[in-house]
Structure formats: structure tokens, C-alpha cells
C-alpha positions in Angstrom: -238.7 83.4 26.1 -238.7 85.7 22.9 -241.2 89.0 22.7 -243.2 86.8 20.0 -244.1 84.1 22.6 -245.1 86.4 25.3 -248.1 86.5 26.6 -250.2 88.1 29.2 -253.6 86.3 30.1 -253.5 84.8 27.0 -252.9 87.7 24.9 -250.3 88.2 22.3 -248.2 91.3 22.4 -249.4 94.1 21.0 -247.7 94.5 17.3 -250.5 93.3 15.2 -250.9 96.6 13.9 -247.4 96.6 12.8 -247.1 96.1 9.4 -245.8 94.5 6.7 -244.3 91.2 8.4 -240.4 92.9 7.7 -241.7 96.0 9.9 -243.1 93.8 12.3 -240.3 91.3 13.2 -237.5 94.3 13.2 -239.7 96.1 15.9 -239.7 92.3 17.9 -235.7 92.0 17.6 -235.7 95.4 18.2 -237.5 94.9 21.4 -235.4 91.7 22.3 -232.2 93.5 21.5 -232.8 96.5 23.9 -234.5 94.3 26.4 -230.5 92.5 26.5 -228.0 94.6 25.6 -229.9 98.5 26.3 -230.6 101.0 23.8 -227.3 102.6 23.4 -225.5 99.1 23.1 -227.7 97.9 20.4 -226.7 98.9 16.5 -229.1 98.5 13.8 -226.7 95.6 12.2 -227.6 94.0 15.3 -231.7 94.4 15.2 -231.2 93.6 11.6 -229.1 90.3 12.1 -231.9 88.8 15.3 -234.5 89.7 11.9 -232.6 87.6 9.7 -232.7 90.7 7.2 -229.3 93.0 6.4 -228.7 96.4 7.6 -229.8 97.8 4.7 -233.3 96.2 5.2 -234.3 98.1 8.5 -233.7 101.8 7.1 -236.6 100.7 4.4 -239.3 100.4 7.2 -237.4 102.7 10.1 -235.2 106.0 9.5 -233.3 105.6 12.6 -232.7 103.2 15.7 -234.8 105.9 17.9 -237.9 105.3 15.4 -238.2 102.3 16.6 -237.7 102.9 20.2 -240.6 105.4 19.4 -242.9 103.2 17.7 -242.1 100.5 20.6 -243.2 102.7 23.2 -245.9 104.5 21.6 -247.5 101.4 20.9 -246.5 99.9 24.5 -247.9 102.8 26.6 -251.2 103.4 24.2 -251.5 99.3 25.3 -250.9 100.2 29.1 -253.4 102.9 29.3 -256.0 100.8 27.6 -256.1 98.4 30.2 -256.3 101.0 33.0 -259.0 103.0 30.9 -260.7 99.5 31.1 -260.8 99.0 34.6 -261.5 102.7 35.2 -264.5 102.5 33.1 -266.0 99.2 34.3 -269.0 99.0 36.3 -268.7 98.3 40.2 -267.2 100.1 43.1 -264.2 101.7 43.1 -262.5 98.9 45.1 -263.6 96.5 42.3 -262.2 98.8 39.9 -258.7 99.7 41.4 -258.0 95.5 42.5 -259.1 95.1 38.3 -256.7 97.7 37.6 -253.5 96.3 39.5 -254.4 93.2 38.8 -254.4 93.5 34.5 -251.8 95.7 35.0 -249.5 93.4 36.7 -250.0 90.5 34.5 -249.4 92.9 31.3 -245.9 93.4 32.8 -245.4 90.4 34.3 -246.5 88.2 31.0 -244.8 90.4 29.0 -242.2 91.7 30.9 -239.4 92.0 27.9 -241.5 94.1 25.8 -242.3 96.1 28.9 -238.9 97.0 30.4 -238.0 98.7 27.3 -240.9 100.3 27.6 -241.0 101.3 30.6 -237.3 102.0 31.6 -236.0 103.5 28.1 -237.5 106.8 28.6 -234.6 108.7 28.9 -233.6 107.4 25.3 -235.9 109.2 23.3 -235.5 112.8 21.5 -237.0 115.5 23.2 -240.1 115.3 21.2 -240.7 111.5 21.0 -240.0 111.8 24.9 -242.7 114.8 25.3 -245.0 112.3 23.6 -244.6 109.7 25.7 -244.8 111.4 29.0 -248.4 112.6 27.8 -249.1 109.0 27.9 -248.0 108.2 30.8 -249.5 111.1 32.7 -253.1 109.5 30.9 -252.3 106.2 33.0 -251.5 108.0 36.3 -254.7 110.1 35.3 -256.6 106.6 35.2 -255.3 105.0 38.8 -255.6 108.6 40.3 -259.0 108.7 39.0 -260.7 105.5 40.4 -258.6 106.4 44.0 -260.1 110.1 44.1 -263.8 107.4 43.6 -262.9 105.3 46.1 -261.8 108.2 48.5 -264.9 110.2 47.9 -267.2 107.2 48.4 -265.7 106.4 51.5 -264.1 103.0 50.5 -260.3 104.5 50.4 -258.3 106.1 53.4 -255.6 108.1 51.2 -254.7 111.4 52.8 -252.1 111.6 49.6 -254.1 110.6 46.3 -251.4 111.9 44.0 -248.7 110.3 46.1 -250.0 106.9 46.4 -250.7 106.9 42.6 -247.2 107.0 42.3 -246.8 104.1 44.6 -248.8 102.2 43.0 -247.9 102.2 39.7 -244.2 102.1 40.2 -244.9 98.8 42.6 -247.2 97.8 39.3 -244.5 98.6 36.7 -241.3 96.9 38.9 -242.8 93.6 38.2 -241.3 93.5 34.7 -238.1 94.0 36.4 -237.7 90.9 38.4 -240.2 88.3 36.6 -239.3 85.4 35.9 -241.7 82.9 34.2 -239.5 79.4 35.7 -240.5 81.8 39.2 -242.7 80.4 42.1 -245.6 82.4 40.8 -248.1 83.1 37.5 -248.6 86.4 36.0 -252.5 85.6 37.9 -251.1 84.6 41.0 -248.6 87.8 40.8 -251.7 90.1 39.9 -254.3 88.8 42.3 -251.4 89.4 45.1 -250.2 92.8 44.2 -254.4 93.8 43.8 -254.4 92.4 47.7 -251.8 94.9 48.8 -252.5 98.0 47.0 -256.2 97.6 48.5 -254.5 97.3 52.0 -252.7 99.8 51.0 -255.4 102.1 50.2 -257.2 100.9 53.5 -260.2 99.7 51.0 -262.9 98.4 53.3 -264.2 95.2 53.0 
């Protein structure tokens, strides 16, 4: 399945605010081609040739194959921590809120699990101050899960004696799903996201 037919509970990736069109589908075969081959095997000829456009073409939207690394997971992570800020901010308890969390999160990776490796695994990619960027990000997302755990503990609903700890957990056993996800697989991004929601709770030892 290409990055433009992706989906995630019905939701198309998250390049709308790329623009014009040429911008936007040399950021998708951008995506497609690291997603395949990894960053540093991917040349712009080849991003260029999946856009049907010539090499020329791509430096008139992006200076440089990191630029669109950036843009890709600037726009990716800014995606991520919307859902979690989201969940965090919705109304119910905090077991409500962290099953929400998992459970959106997981099917963002799982339904668009090209677009999400990249972003996700291609950290280490970036310059120094693309990658300082991004880590501010992610450090937002843990803030979010880390957030509605510290609620849950405080109300009594959670038994963490390691907030911090099982943030990490629970976002890396979140993330992973883009990893091994196969859509001809056994289960739907839903099914995948309602299941990994079950075990973080038990995981937290959420009462119920």
C-alpha cells in the first residue's frame, strides 16, 4: 500500500498542508522511498523519479534530501502529539484517557505505518538542529502519556512505582507497531489498538 492510500481510522495522512501538489507528492515518494530503501540509500533522482518529476524539479520545492526528512517528521511528530494531547485533554478518568491514548496511538502507526517508521526510526538522520527540534517533540508526547499516568496514579486508578519508566514502555510498545504491521495481517488497526489499550491498563494495574 503507498503513503497516499494510508489510512488510520479513516483518516488520510497528514500532508494536506503541504503545498503546491509538486511539494506534496515529492514529500509522499519521499516517504515511500525511505520507508524501502533508508535514508542514506535513497538519492534525490530516486524521490524525484517515484514523483514522476526530474531531479531538477525537487531542489525547486526542497534544498536538500534532509529538508525533507525534516518536513516529514516535523509534520509526523506535530500529528503524533496531537492525538495524545487529545486523549490527555478529554473528559473522563484517567483510565478512560490513557486506554484512548494507546488506543489512537496504535492505530495512527498501525494504519499508517510507512509514513510512521520514517518517522519514528530516522532520527538519527537529521542535522544537529533539525534533530534538537524533533526531540522537543517527542519529549511533548512522553510529557502527554506521563501526564495522564501521574492522573491516574494520584487518583488511585494506577499502581506505577516508575511513572517515567513505564512512559517509556508504553510508548515504545505503541510506536513498534509500525514495525511489524501488516494490513493482509490477522488483525485491524481497531482490533490492534483496542488490544494494546487492554495491556497497557494491565500493565498500569488500572482498576476496573
Amino acid at each position: 500500500m503507498s503513503t497516499a492510500e494510508e489510512t488510520a481510522g479513516g483518516e488520510m495522512p497528514p500532508w494536506a498542508e503541504v503545498t503546491p501538489d509538486a511539494a506534496r507528492r515529492l514529500l509522499v515518494a519521499a516517504v515511500e522511498a525511505f520507508a524501502e530503501r533508508g535514508y542514506h540509500a535513497t538519492t534525490t533522482r530516486d524521490i524525484a523519479g517515484r514523483a514522476g518529476m526530474s531531479p531538477a524539479a525537487l531542489y525547486i520545492h526542497y534544498k536538500t534530501k534532509e529538508e525533507l526528512l525534516h518536513r516529514i517528521s516535523r509534520i509526523g511528530h506535530e500529528k503524533a502529539l496531537e492525538i495524545l494531547r487529545t486523549a490527555a485533554r478529554g473528559e473522563g478518568s484517567a483510565t478512560e484517557r490513557l486506554a484512548d491514548a494507546v488506543s489512537s496511538f496504535v492505530r495512527w502507526h498501525a494504519g499508517g505505518r510507512t509514513t510512521a517508521r520514517v518517522v519514528q526510526y530516522e532520527l538519527d538522520s537529521l542535522g544537529p538542529a533539525a534533530r534538537a527540534e524533533i526531540i522537543a517533540l517527542r519529549r511533548q508526547v512522553d510529557a502527554q502519556v506521563r501526564g495522564i499516568i501521574e492522573d491516574g496514579v494520584a487518583s488511585g486508578e494506577f499502581d506505577v512505582p516508575d511513572v517515567r519508566g513505564t512512559t517509556l514502555a508504553v510508548l515504545s510498545l505503541c510506536i513498534d507497531v509500525a514495525r511489524w504491521f501488516n494490513v493482509n495481517g490477522p488483525r485491524t488497526p481497531d482490533e490492534v489498538g483496542a488490544l494494546y489499550a487492554d495491556l497497557v491498563l494491565r500493565m498500569v494495574g488500572a482498576v476496573k
